[in-house]
N, C-alpha and C positions, 0 to 999 in steps of 0.2 A: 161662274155665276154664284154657287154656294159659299167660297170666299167673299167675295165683294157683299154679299148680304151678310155674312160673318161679322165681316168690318164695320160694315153699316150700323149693326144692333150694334156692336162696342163701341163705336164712337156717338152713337145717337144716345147709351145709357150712360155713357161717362158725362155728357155735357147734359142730362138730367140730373145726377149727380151734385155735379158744379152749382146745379143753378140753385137746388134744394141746400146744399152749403152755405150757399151762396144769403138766400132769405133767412139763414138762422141766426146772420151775423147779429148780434148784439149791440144796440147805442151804446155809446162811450156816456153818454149823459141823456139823459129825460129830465125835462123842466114841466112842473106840476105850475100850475097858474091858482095864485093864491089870495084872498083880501090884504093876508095880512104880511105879502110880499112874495113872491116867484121862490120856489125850492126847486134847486138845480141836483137832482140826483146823480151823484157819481158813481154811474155801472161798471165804468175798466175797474173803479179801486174797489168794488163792492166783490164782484168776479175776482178779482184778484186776490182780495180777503176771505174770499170761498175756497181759491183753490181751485179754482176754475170749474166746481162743483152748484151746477145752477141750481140742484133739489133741495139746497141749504133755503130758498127763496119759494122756486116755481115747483109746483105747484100750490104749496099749503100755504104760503102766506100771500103772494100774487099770481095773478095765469100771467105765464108766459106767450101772450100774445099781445103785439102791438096795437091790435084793434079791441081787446076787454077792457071793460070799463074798471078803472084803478076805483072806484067807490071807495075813494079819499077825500073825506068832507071835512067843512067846517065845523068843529067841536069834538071830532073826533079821538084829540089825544090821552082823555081821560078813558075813554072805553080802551080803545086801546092798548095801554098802559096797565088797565086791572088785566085785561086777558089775552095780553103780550101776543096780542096782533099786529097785523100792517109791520112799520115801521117800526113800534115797539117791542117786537120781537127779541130785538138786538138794543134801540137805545130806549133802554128803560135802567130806574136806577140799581146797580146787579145786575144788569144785562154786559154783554160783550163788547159794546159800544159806549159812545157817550149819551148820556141820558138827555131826553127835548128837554127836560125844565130847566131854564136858563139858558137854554140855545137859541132863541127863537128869532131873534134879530141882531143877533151879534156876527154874522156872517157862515154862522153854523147849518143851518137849517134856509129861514125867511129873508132874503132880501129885498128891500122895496129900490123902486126906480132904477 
């Protein structure tokens, strides 16, 4: 009886486990809904340019949860950009990335329809 209750907790802790795994998977992409066209966030290639190191992001510049609110507004870029938050973090100009000014509808960033 002590075995079979043994087994039980191991198999009942490994598929909590799994399932906790399981919710931490990360979007391949997040699409922000925009005036000034739909931004299709690419998280494999973002993750992958981290290094698979999510703290380069979560916490300090987004919460890592799908249900916080991204408070990523309109007119945002400029504040941003002076105090190399959000998105500006990385593409500001001298940042790691490619800088928003001039991205904005050229398939970079904004696409409409």
């Amino acid at each position: 009886m002590l075995r079979l209750f043994s087994s039980l907790v191991v198999v009942f802790s490994a598929a909590v486990l799994l399932g906790i795994a399981a919710d931490k998977t990360p979007p391949k992409e997040i699409v922000f809904k925009a005036t000034m066209g739909n931004v299709t966030f690419q998280h494999a290639k973002h993750i992958e340019r981290a290094k698979n190191d999510c703290k380069v992001c979560h916490d300090k510049l987004f919460q890592q949860s799908a249900k916080a609110p991204l408070n990523f507004k309109a007119g945002m870029h400029k504040t941003a950009e002076a105090s190399k938050t959000s998105c500006a973090a990385c593409h500001v100009a001298g940042g790691t990335a490619f800088a928003t000014t001039g991205n904005c509808t050229n398939s970079k960033c904004h696409v409409k329809g």
